[in-house]
C-alpha positions as CSV (number, residue, x, y, z in Angstrom):
1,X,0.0,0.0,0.0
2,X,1.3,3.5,-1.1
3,X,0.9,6.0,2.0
4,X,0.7,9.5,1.6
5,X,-1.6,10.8,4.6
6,X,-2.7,9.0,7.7
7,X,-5.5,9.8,9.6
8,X,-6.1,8.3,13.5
9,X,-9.4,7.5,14.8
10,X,-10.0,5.1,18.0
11,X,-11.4,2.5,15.5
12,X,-8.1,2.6,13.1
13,X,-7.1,4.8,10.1
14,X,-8.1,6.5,7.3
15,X,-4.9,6.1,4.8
16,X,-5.0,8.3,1.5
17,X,-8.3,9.8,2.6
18,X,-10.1,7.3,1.2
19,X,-9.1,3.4,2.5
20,X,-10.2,2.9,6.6
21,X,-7.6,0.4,8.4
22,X,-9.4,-1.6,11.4
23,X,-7.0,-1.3,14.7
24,X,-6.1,-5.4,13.4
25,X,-2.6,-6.9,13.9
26,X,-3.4,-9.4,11.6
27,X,-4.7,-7.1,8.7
28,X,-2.1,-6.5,6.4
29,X,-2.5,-3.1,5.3
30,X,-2.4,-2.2,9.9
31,X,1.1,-3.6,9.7
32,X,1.7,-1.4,6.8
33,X,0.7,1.8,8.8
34,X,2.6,0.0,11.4
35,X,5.5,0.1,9.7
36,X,5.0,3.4,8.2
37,X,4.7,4.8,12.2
38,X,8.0,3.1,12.4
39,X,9.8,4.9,9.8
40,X,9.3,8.3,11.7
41,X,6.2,9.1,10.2
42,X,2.8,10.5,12.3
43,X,-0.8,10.1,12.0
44,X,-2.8,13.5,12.0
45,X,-6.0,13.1,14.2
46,X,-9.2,12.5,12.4
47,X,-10.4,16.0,12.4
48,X,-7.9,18.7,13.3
49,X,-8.8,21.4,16.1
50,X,-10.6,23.8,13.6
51,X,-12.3,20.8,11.7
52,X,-13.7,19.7,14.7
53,X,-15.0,23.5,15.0
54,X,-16.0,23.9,11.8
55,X,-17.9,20.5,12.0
56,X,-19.7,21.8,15.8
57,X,-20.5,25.0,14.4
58,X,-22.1,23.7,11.7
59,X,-24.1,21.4,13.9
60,X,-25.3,24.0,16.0
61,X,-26.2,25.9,13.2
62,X,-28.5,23.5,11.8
63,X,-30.2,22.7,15.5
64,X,-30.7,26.5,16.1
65,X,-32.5,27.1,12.4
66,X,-34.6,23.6,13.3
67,X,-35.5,25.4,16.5
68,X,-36.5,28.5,15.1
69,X,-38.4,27.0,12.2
70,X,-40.4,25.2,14.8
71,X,-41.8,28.4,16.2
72,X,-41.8,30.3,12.9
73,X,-45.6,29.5,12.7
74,X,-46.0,31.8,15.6
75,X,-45.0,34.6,13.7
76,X,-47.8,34.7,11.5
77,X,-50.2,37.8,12.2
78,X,-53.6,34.7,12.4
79,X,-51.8,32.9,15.0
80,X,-49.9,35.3,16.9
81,X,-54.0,36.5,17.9
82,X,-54.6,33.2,19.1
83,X,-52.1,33.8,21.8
84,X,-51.7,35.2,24.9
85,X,-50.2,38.4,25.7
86,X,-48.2,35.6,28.2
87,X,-47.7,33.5,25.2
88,X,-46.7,36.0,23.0
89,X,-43.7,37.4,25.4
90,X,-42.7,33.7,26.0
91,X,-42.1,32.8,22.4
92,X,-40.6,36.4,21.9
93,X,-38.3,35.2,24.7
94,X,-37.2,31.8,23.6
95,X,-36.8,33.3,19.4
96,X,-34.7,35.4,21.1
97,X,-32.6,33.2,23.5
98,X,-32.2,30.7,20.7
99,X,-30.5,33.9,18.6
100,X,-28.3,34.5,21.2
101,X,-27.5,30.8,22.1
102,X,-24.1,31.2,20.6
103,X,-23.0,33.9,22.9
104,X,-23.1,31.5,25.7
105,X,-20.3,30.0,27.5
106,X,-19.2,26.9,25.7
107,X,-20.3,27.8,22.2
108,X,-20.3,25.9,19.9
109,X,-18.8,22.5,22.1
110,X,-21.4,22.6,24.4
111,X,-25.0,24.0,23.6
112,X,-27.4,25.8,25.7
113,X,-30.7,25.4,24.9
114,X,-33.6,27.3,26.4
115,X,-37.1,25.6,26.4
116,X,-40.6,27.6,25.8
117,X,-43.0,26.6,28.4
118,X,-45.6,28.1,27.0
119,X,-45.9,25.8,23.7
């Protein structure tokens, strides 16, 4: 096996960005990277520091936009008169704290969600 790039994950490797290795003495092409280690050479991690941003950011992206779609009905002029006053100021409240959800501590790595009672 020709090996240019070597990428680690806890299962085994991803060699040439395109071939996975299982963590498997006996598989031939895991001796391979084996040797390849040997020679001086290092696996990169799966996903590199800003990948593995990139990838949360992206994810928390999509569940904020699910989140707001969810209440988007309540924008509408015939529904928002079915409401409450109450109702009204507690969906205002969560549209708005799901907004801001990526000004809060642990952004994007670990998510705060806020939950409307009222709905």
């Amino acid at each position: 096996m020709n090996i240019s790039t070597v990428k680690e994950t806890h299962k085994g490797f991803f060699v040439n960005g395109e071939t996975f290795v299982p963590n498997d003495p006996a598989n031939i092409d895991y001796r391979g990277i084996q040797d390849w280690i040997a020679e001086g050479n290092t696996p990169e991690p799966i996903e590199t520091p800003q990948e593995e941003q990139d990838r949360l950011e992206k994810e928390f992206r999509a569940e904020q936009k699910r989140r707001l779609a969810a209440t988007d009905y309540t924008q509408l002029m015939d529904e928002n008169e079915l409401l409450t006053t109450a109702q009204q100021d507690e969906i205002f409240q969560y549209r708005a704290d799901v907004r801001n959800a990526t000004l809060a501590t642990g952004f994007p790595t670990r998510p705060v969600w806020f939950v409307a009672r009222g709905m």
